[in-house]
C-alpha positions as CSV (number, residue, x, y, z in Angstrom):
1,X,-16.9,-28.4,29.8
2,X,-16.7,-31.3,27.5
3,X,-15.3,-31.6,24.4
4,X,-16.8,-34.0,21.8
5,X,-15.8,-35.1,18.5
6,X,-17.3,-33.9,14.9
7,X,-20.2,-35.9,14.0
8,X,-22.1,-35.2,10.6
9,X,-24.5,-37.1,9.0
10,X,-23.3,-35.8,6.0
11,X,-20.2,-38.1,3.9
12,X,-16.8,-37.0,3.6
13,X,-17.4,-36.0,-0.3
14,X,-20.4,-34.1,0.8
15,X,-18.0,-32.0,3.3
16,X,-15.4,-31.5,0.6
17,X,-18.2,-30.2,-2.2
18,X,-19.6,-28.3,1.0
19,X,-16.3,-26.6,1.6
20,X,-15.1,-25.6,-2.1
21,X,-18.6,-23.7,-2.6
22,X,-17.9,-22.0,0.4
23,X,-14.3,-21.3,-1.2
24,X,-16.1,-20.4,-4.3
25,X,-18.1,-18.0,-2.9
26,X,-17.0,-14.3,-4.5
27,X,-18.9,-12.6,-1.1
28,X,-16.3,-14.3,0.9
29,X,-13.1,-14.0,-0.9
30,X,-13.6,-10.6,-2.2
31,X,-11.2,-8.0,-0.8
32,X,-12.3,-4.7,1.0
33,X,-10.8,-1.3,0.1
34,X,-7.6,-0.5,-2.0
35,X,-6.3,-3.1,-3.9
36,X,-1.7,-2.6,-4.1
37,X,-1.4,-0.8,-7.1
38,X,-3.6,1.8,-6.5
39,X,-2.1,2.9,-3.5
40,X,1.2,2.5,-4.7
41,X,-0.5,4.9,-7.6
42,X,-2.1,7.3,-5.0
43,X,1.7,7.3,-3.0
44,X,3.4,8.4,-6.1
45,X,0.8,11.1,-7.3
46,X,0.9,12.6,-3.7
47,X,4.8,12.5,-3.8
48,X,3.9,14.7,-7.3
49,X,1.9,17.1,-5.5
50,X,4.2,17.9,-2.7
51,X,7.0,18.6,-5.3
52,X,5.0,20.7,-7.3
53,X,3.9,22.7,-4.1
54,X,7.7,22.8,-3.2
55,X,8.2,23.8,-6.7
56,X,5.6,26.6,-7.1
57,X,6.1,28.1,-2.9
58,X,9.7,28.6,-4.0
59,X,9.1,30.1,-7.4
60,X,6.5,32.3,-5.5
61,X,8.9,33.6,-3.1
62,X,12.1,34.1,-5.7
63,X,9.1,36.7,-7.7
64,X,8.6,37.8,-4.5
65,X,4.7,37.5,-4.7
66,X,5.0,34.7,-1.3
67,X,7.0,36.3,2.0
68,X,6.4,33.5,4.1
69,X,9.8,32.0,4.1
70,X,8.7,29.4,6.6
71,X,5.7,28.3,4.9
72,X,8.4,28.2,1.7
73,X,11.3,26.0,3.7
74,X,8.3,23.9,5.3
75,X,6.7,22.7,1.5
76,X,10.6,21.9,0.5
77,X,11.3,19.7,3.9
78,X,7.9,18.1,3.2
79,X,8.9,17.3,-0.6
80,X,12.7,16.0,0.6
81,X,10.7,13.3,3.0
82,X,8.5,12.4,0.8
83,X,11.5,11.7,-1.5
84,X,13.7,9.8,0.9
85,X,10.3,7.6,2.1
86,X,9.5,6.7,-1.2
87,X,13.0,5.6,-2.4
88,X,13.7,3.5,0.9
89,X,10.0,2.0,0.5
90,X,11.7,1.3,-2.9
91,X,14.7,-0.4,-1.7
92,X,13.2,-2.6,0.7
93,X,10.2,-3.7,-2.2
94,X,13.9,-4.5,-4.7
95,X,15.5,-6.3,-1.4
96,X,12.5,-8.0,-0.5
97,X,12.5,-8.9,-4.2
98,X,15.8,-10.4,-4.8
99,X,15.7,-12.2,-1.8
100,X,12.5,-13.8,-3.1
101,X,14.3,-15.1,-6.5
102,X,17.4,-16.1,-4.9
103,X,15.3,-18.6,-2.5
104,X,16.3,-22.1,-3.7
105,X,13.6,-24.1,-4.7
């Protein structure tokens, strides 16, 4: 196996033009899938529906039209996780954050 150098027939200002249309190119650089904010969107709305299905088991079962206490305990564990995730995914985004703007220069 041998290794040889780069040869081109093509001039160093012909490589550079070569390589920022590349760069240019929107099929290359464009991102696939979510972009940040609309997850972060989709986290909070899901974080809405659990606490509204917390909200709405346990009004069910105080009426007493639910008797499925587990089902009732189950929807409120899920909305208290969902809670505590989002506020420590919070914390570490404000950490991450400051420790960015502190960063001398």
């Amino acid at each position: 196996m041998s290794i040889g150098g780069i040869s081109s027939n093509m001039s160093p200002l012909q490589l550079l033009q070569e390589a920022q249309r590349e760069v240019k190119n929107p099929a290359v650089q464009a991102p696939q899938g979510e972009d940040f904010q609309s997850r972060v969107k989709g986290a909070f709305e899901d974080l809405h529906a659990a606490q509204t299905q917390a909200r709405s088991s346990a009004t069910a079962f105080e009426m007493g039209q639910e008797q499925d206490l587990a089902g009732v305990m189950i929807d409120q564990q899920v909305a208290s996780l969902s809670m505590q995730l989002t506020l420590q995914v919070r914390n570490k985004a404000l950490t991450a954050y400051r420790d960015i703007m502190n960063m001398p220069v």
